[in-house]
N, C-alpha and C positions, 0 to 999 in steps of 0.2 A: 533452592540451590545456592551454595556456595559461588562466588564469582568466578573459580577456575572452572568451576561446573558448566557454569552460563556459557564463558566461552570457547568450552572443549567444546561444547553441543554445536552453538552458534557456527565455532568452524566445521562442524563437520557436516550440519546438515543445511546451512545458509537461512536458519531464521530460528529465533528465540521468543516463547508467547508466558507473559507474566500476568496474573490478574494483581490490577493495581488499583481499581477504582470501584466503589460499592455501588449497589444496586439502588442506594438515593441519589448518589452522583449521578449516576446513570441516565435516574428519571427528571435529575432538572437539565443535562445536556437532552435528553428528548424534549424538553419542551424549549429550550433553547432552538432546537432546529426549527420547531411549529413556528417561533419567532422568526426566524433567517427566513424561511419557508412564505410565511405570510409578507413579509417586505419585497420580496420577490413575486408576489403575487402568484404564489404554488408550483414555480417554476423548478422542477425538480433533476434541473441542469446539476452535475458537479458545483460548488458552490467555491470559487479560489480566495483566498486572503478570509477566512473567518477570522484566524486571530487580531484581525484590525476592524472587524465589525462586532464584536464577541469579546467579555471581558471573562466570559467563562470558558470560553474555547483559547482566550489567551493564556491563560492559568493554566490550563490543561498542557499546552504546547509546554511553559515552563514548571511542570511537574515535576519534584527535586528525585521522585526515584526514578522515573524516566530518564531523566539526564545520569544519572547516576549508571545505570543500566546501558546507555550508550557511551562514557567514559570506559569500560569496561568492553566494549565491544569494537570500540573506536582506539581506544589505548590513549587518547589525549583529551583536550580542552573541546568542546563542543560548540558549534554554533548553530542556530536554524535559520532554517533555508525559504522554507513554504509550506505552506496551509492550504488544506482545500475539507469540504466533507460532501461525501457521498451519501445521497440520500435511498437510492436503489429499490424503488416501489415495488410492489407486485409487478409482473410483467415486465419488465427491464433487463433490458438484454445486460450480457456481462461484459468485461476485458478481456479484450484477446491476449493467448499465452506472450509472455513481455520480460523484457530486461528494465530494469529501472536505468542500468547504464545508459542503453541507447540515449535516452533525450537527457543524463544531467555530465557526461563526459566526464567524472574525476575520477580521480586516480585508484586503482582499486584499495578497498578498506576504507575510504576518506568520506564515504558516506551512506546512511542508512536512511529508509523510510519506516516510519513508527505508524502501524495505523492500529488505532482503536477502536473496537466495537462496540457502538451504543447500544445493538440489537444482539440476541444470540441470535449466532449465526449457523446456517449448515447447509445443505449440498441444497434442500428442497428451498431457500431462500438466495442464494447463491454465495454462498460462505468461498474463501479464497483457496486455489489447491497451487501445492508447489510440488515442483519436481525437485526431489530432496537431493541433495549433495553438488546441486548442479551449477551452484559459482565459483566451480574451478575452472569454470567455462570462461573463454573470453567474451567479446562482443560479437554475439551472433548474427547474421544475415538475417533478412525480414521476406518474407513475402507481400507484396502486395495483391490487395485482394478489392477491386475496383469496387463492387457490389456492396462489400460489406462496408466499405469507409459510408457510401450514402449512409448507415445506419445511426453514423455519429450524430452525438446534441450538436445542435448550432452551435460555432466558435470553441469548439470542444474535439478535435480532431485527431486526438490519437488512441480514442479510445479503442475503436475497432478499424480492422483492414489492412492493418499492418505486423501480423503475428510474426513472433524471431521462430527462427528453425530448431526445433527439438533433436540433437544429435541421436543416431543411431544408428543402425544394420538391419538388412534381410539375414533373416534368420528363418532357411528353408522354407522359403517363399512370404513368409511372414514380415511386415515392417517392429520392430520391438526398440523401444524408444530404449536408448540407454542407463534415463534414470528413472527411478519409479515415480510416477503420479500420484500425491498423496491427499486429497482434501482435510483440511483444517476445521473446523469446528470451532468456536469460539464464544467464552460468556458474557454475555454485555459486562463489561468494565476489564475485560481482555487486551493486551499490547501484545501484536506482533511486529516481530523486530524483523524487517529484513534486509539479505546481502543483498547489495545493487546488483549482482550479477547472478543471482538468483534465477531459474526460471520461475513464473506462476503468471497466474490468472483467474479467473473466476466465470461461470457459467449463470444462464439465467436466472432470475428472480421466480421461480415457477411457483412460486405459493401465490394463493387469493387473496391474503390478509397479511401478512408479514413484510416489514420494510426490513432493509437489511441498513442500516445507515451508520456512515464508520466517519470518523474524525483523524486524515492522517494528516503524520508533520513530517519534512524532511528535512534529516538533522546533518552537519559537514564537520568533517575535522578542522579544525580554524585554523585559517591560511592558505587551506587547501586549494587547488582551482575548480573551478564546476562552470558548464554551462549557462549564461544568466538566461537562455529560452529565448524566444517570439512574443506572442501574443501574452504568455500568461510568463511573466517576468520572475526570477528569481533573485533574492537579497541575501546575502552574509550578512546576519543579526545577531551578536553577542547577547544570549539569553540569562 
């Protein structure tokens, strides 16, 4: 696509997916995770700040069409924000439906989350589904859902039990979400680019043998303001 292509789409539908990275890249960031993985001693928690334990996962974060791609989508100078990877085993429950707003507070447009897929991904691994057109939405309301937060990793707390509200109507007695539900599908060495005010989420990991394991970065307009978070801290870094 052309760059006015990228972000006609981008606006219209709140995520933009480019394959940027080959299938050998691919398989030295899989063994790179076996690495993270094994220091961790197989703890297959969220994994935060790779790019500071990671000289391959740093490279990646400052990937020149990556940034390029988010100058473009961002309309100015780029900075990044945070690093985490998802490792997502068989059996591993998913993210509940989520605004990236809620927990980075900036401004709309000023910032996007970039994740990468190391694995193909798809519905029977838990590949990511968005509700397409849907950050024209402000900042949604959450439910809290007691039960399900128990489900979160240790020190990992907003994964699950706190779903934002899908806007919609009865429609002759029917609930019909406003915007359509679309699952994504994605090749290992895939970027999807999304709007912070996006809805999406992702569903179980229900395969026996497929990880689904993604490398995302969160990238800010420089200057911008953002939340610096709790527990898992946020930085403005000139990439």
């Amino acid at each position: 696509m052309k760059n006015k292509e990228i972000l006609k789409f981008y606006q219209k539908n709140g995520y933009y997916v480019e394959n940027i990275f080959s299938k050998n890249h691919m398989d030295i960031c899989k063994d790179e995770c076996d690495r993270l993985l094994e220091l961790r001693n197989e703890d297959t928690r969220p994994y935060a700040y790779p790019d500071r334990d990671s000289k391959i996962f740093n490279a990646l974060w400052k990937n020149k069409r990556t940034l390029d791609i988010l100058k473009i989508l961002i309309g100015d100078d780029v900075c990044g924000l945070q690093t985490w990877i998802y490792f997502k085993p068989p059996g591993e429950l998913g993210r509940d439906v989520h605004q990236n707003i809620f927990y980075t507070h900036a401004n709309r447009g000023d910032i996007i989350n970039a994740s990468m897929a190391i694995d193909n991904t798809n519905e029977e691994n838990g590949c990511l589904y968005v509700y397409i057109g849907s950050q024209v939405e402000s900042c949604l309301p959450i439910n809290i859902d007691k039960d399900r937060i128990l489900t979160n990793p240790k020190d990992w707390g907003n994964e699950r039990g706190k779903p934002c509200i899908v806007p919609g109507e009865w429609v002759d007695g029917k609930w019909v979400d406003m915007y359509e539900k679309v699952y994504l599908p994605m090749n290992s060495g895939d970027i999807i680019f999304l709007h912070s005010h996006v809805i999406h989420g992702s569903d179980e990991n229900k395969s026996k043998t497929k990880w689904r394991r993604a490398f995302l970065g969160s990238y800010l307009r420089e200057g911008a303001h953002f939340n610096s978070g709790g527990q898992m801290k946020r930085e403005s870094l000139i990439l």
